[in-house]
C-alpha angles and dihedrals in degrees: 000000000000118000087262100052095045085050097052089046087054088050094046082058094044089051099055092054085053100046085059086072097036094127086056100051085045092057083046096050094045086055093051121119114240124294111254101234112266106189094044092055090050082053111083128111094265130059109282124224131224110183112201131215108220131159106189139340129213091242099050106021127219111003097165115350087165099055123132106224097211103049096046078047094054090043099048087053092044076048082064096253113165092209142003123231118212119203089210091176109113108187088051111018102035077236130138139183081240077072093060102044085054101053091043096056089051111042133055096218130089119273131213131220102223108192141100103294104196107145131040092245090067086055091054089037088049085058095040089059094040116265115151090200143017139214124237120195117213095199102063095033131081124221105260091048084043087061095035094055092041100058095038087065084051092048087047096052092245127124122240127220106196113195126217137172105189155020102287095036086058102051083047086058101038080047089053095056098248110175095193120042113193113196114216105210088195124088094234083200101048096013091226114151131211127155095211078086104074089034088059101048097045097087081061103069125064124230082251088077136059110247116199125184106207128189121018090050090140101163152323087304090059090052087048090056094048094047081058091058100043100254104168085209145344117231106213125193117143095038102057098040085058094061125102085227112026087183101059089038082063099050093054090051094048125077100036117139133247138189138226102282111256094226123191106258086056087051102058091037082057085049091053107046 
């Protein structure tokens, strides 16, 4: 079994235990304040940041077992993020939903959930906890979930950030109504990581959408590069919890600017006249 694989069977198991107090995380998620709009705050005429908490990953290890959620949130949003990211996975990522709550409570911005969304209670469990938003994986969903998911966040009053990594699982999400595409430059199969894949894919995607590079993401260069390119924003995780100063890495990676996307139907009406 491939990372992945053994990931999504942990989360079939996860999902169960949380499908036996389904009329509980209903009644949460229905208490809950209103989401803070996710799409709106990645839309701005610069590249947005969304500075990720993340403790460990299965392909690196431990990054920062020791972190406090709330204070790498606030300086990330003193950094001049324009949302957090929370790997709320525990087995694989060290996360919790303990970790969202707490960022939540101590910043203004949106937060994502960041974990494997399989089944429409995560997405009511992801609102009962917090999340603004949550993130749907192409790869490990079929058309039909995909949709379902999809519209239950809407329903909900969450945003939705649907990750792709290539041709055909962009066209599913684009089919699916997806309003934000995030493009996961990471083989989530072979967790090999190249930055040719988001630039790629960008002329597909119209500027009606959000486009969001995510992984490789090394530096300000690496922003540079996706403004050029049109990237409505870049999602950062393992760069800046390396850093001695998450706060001040962020802050070098926000503010860059981006032009208008040039798609791919602008680009042959440029090639006919």
């Amino acid at each position: 079994m491939s990372i992945l694989d053994r990931i999504v069977a942990a989360k079939r198991l996860e999902v169960a235990e949380v499908a036996r107090r389904r009329d509980e995380v209903v009644a949460r998620a229905r208490d809950r304040e209103p989401s803070r709009p996710f799409e709106q705050a990645l839309r701005s005429d610069g590249v947005a940041l969304i500075g990720e908490i993340k403790r460990r990953s299965p392909s690196a290890g431990w990054i920062r077992p020791e972190l406090s959620p709330e204070d790498v949130a606030a300086s990330y949003a003193a950094a001049g993020a324009a949302a957090i990211s929370v790997l709320t996975d525990g087995e694989f990522f060290g996360g919790s939903a303990g970790d969202l709550e707490a960022v939540r409570s101590a910043v203004s911005l949106p937060v994502l959930r960041k974990d494997f969304t399989i089944a429409s209670i995560q997405v009511w469990e992801a609102r009962a906890i917090g999340a603004d938003a949550v993130l749907l994986i192409a790869r490990i969903l079929e058309d039909a979930l995909l949709a379902e998911l999809l519209g239950l966040a809407l329903e909900l009053g969450m945003g939705a950030l649907v990750e792709v990594h290539n041709e055909q699982e962009l066209d599913r999400a684009l089919a699916a109504g997806a309003g934000v595409i995030g493009v996961n430059n990471r083989d989530l199969a072979t967790f090999h990581t190249d930055l040719e894949v988001v630039l790629g894919l960008a002329p597909r995607v119209d500027e009606s959408h959000v486009l969001v590079a995510e992984s490789g993401i090394r530096g300000p260069d690496d922003v540079a590069r996706m403004g050029r390119a049109g990237v409505n924003a870049v999602l950062v995780g393992e760069t800046l919890m390396r850093s001695p100063d998450p706060g001040a890495a962020a802050a070098a990676l926000a503010g860059h600017s981006r032009v208008v996307r040039e798609t791919a139907s602008r680009v042959g009406a440029v090639g006919q006249s």
